[in-house]
Kinemage of the C-alpha trace (Angstrom):
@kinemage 1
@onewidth
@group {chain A} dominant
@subgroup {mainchain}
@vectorlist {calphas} color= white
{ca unk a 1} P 72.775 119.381 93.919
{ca unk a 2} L 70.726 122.543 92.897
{ca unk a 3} L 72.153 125.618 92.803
{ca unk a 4} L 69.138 126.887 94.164
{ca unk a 5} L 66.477 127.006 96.885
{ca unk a 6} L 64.937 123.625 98.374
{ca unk a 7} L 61.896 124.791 96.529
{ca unk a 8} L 61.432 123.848 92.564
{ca unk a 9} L 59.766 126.532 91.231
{ca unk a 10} L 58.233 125.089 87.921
{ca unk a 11} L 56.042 126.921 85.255
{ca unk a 12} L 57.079 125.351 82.294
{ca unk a 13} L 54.554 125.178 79.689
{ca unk a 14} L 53.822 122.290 76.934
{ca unk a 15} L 54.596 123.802 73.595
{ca unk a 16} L 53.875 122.063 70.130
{ca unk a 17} L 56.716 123.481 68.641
{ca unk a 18} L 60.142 125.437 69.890
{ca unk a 19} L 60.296 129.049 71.166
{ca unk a 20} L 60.813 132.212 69.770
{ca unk a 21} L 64.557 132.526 71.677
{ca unk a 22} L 65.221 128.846 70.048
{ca unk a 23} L 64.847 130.038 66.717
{ca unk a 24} L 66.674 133.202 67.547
{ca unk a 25} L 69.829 130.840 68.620
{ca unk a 26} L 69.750 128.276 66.206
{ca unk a 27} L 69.680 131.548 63.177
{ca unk a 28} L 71.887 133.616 64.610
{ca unk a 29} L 74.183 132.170 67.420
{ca unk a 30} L 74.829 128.669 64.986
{ca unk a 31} L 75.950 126.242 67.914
{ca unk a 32} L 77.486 123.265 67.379
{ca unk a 33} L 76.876 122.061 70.830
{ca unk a 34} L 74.160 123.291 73.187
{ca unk a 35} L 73.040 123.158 76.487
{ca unk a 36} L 69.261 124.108 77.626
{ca unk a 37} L 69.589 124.713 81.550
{ca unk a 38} L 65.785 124.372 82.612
{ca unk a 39} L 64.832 122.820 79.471
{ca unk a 40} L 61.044 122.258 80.763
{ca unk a 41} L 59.469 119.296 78.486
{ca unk a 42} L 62.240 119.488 76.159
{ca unk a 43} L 60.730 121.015 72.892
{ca unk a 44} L 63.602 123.093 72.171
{ca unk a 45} L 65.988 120.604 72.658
{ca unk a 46} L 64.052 118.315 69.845
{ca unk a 47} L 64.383 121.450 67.735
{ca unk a 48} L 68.118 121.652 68.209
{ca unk a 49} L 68.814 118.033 67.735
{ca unk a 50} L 66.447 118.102 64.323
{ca unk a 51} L 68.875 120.798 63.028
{ca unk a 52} L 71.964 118.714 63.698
{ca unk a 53} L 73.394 120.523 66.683
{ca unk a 54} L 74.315 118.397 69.421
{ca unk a 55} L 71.688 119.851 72.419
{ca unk a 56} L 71.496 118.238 75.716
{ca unk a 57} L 68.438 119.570 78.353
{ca unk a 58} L 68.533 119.475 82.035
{ca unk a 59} L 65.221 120.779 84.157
{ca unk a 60} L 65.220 119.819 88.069
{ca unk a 61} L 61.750 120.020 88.381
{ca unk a 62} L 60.587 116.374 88.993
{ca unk a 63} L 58.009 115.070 86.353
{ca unk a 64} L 60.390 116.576 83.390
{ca unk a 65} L 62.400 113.478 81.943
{ca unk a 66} L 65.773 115.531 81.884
{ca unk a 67} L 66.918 115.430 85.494
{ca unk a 68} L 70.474 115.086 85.128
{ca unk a 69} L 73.391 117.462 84.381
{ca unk a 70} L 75.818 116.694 81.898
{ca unk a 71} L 78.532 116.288 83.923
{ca unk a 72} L 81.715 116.562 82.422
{ca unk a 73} L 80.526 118.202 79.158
{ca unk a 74} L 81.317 121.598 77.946
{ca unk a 75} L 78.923 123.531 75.289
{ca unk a 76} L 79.936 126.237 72.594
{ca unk a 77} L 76.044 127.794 73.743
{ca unk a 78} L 74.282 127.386 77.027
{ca unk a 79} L 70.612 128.519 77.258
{ca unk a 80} L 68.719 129.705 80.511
{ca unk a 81} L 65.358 130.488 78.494
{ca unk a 82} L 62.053 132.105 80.712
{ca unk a 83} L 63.940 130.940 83.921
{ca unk a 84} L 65.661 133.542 86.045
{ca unk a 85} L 61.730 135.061 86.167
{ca unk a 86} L 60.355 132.427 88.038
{ca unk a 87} L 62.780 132.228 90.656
{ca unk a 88} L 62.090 134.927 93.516
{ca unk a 89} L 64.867 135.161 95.050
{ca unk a 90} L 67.833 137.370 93.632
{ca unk a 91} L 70.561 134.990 95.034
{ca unk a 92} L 68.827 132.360 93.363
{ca unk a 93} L 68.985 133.819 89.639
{ca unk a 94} L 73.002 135.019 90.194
{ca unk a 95} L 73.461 131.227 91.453
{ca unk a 96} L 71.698 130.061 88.203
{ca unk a 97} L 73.505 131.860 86.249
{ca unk a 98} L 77.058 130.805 87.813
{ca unk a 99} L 75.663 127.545 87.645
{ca unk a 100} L 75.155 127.197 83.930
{ca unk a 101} L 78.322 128.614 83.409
{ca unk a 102} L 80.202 126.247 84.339
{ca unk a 103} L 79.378 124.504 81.313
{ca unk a 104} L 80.386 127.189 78.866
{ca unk a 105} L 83.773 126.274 76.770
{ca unk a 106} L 86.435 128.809 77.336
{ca unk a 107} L 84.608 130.957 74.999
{ca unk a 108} L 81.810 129.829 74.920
{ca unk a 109} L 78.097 132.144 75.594
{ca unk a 110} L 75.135 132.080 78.069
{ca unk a 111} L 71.875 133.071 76.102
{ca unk a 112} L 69.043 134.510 78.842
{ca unk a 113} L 65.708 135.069 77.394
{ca unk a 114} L 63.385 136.350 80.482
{ca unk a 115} L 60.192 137.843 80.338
{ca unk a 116} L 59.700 141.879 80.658
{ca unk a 117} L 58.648 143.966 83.847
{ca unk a 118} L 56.272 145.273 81.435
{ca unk a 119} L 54.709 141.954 80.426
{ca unk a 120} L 54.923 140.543 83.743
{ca unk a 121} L 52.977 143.895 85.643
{ca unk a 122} L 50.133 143.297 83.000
{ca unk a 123} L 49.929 139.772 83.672
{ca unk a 124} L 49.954 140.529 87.425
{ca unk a 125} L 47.094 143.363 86.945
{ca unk a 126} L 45.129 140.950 84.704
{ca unk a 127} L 44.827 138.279 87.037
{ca unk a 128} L 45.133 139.768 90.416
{ca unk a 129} L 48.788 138.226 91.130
{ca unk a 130} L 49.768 138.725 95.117
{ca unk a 131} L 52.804 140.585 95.611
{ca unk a 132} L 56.005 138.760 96.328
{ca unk a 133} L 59.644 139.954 96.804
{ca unk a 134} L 60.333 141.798 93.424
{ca unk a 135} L 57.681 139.711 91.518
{ca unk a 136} L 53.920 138.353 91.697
{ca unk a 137} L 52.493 134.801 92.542
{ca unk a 138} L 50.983 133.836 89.752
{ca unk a 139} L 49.577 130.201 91.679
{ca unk a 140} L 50.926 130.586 94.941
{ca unk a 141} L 49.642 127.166 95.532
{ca unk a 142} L 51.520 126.014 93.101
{ca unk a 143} L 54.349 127.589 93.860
{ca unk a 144} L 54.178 129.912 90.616
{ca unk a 145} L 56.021 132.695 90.660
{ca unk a 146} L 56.928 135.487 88.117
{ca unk a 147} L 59.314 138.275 87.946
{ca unk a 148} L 60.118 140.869 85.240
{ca unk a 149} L 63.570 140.880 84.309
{ca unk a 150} L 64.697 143.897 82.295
{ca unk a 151} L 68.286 144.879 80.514
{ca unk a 152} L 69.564 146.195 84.185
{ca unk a 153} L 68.876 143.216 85.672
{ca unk a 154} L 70.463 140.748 83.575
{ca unk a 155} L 73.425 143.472 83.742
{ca unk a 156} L 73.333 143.240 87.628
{ca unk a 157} L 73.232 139.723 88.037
{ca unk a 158} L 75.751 138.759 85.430
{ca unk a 159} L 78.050 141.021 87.047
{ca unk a 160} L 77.699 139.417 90.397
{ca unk a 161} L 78.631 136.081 88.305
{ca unk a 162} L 81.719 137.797 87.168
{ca unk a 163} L 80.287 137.486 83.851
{ca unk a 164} L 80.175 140.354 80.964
{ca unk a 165} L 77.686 141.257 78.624
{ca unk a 166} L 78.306 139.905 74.782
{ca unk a 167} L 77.158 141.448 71.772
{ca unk a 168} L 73.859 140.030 70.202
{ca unk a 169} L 74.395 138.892 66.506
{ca unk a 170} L 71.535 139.622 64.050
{ca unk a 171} L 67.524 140.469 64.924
{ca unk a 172} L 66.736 140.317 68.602
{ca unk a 173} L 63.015 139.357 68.754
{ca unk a 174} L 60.966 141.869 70.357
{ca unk a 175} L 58.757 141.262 73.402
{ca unk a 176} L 61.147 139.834 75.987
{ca unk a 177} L 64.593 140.412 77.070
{ca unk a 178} L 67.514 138.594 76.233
{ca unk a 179} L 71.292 138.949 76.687
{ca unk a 180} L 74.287 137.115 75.404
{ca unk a 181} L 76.827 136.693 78.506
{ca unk a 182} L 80.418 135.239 78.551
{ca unk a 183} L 82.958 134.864 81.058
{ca unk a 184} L 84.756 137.598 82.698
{ca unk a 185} L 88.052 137.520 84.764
{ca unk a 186} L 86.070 137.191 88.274
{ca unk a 187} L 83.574 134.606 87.174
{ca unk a 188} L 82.161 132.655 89.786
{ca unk a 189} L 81.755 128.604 88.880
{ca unk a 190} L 79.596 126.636 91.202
C-alpha cells in the first residue's frame, strides 16, 4: 500500500553516476545500513552497495525494478532524496515522511534532500510551468509536478510526523535543501 495518493507522481531522472546528497551521506552520515525511499533507477543505491554499506531501494512508480518495501528491515539511514517536491499535495509529503520512518532503527536518521523554492520558481519562469497547489506542472501530461521545499517546510512537515530536526554532520552541499530528521516522542508510523 502507498502512503500516498492513487496517483504516482514520477520524475526520476537516469543518472550515470550517484547524486550530490549520496555522496554527502556516504562522507559524512557513514551508514552501515541504508534505505533509499523513492530510489528512482537505483544509481545511488549501486553507489552505496560499491562502498560496502548494505543499501536497499524502493520506488512505487511502475517501470523502476525496486517495487517492494523491505518489510521487516530496519536501517541506521533512510533517504527520501528530490521526492517530497514532486508530490503536490502537503498530506502527501507528511505521509511520506511517516512512512519512511518506520524503517528508521530506534536511533536511527531520515536524510531529505528537496529542491529549493528558488530553483524551482526559475525553472517554472523558464519554461512556462502552470500553477498548481503550492508548486508548478512541469508536464502536466505526464503528471510532473514540482514544488520548492525550503528549511520551514521540512520543519513543518517533520513536525506533523512527530519527528525533530537532527544536526547535519560536516559540509552541507549548497544548492538544495536538506535536513537530517529523527524520531520524536509523538512520531507518527504508518
Amino acid at each position: 500500500m502507498l502512503p500516498c495518493s492513487e496517483v504516482l507522481w514520477a520524475t526520476a531522472i537516469k543518472r550515470l553516476r550517484e547524486s550530490i546528497p549520496a555522496r554527502y551521506v556516504a562522507e559524512w552520515l557513514q551508514p552501515a545500513s541504508l534505505f533509499d525511499y523513492g530510489c528512482g533507477y537505483g544509481k545511488d543505491v549501486e553507489f552505496y552497495c560499491s562502498l560496502g554499506i548494505d543499501a536497499f531501494g524502493y520506488d512505487p512508480h511502475i517501470g523502476f525494478v525496486r517495487t517492494a518495501l523491505p518489510e521487516g528491515r530496519l536501517f541506521d539511514v533512510v533517504c527520501v532524496v528530490y521526492v517530497l517536491n514532486i508530490l503536490p499535495r502537503i498530506d502527501d509529503r507528511v505521509s511520506v515522511i511517516s512512512h519512511a520512518a518506520r524503517f528508521l532503527h530506534a536511533h536511527g536518521r531520515l536524510f531529505i534532500a528537496t529542491r529549493n523554492s528558488r530553483d524551482v520558481i526559475a525553472a517554472a519562469r523558464k519554461g512556462r510551468w502552470k500553477q498548481h497547489n503550492d508548486g508548478f506542472w512541469s508536464n502536466e501530461k505526464r503528471g510532473m509536478f514540482q514544488s520548492g521545499i525550503d528549511d520551514k517546510d521540512i520543519r513543518r512537515y517533520a513536525s506533523l510526523a512527530g519527528l525533530c530536526l537532527a544536526d547535519m554532520p560536516g559540509k552541507v552541499p549548497s544548492g538544495s535543501t536538506y535536513a537530517l530528521l529523527r524520531r520524536g516522542p509523538n512520531a507518527r508510523m504508518f
